[in-house]
C-alpha positions, 0 to 999 in steps of 0.5 A: 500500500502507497502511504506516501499521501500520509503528511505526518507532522514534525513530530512524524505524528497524524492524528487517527479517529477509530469509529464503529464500524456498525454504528458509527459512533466516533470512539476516540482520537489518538496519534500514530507514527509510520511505525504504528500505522505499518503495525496496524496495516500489518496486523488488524489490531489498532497499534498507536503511539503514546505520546506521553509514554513515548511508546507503541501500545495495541489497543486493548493489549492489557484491557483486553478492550480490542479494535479490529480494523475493518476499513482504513480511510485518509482525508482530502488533505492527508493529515488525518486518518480515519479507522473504522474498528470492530470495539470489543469493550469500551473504547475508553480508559474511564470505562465509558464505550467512547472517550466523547461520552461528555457534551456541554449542556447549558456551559456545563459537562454533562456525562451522556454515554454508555459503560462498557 
């Protein structure tokens, strides 16, 4: 697969999106060097990069809350990738399905959404 339309910033990062692929609720955004989008191409499995550990991790490899890749797109500038995934468990490290589980209402947070 060509990915050199993959612009990765100066830090070599691109944010990815993973999305249920059923449902199509947005579960959470997180970042991914070549390495890590390889991993994930290579595998199926989501594999991301830590920013804060500064380390590959594969979604659900001690939660066992996994994401399978069922489809890979790139938008129209090539500097966000989207992923649709099959979630097993919550997306989340709060328990919460997906990590946008809170909305402003009224200018304050409100949670509204599902635990896993």
């Amino acid at each position: 697969m060509d990915l050199s339309e993959v612009r990765f910033d100066q830090n070599g990062l691109v944010p990815a999106i993973a999305q249920d692929v059923d449902g199509g609720q947005v579960l959470m955004l997180a970042y991914m060097n070549k390495e890590s989008l390889r991993r994930t191409l290579e595998t199926g499995q989501m594999t991301y990069w830590s920013r804060s550990r500064q380390a590959f991790w594969v979604k659900g490899a001690t939660s066992g809350h996994t994401q399978q890749m069922e489809e890979f797109r790139i938008d129209c500038d090539g500097d966000a990738l989207l992923f649709k995934v099959r979630q097993r468990g919550g997306a989340c490290h709060t328990g919460f399905r997906s990590c946008f589980y809170r909305r402003c209402e009224d200018g304050a947070w409100v949670e509204d959404g599902e635990r896993e």
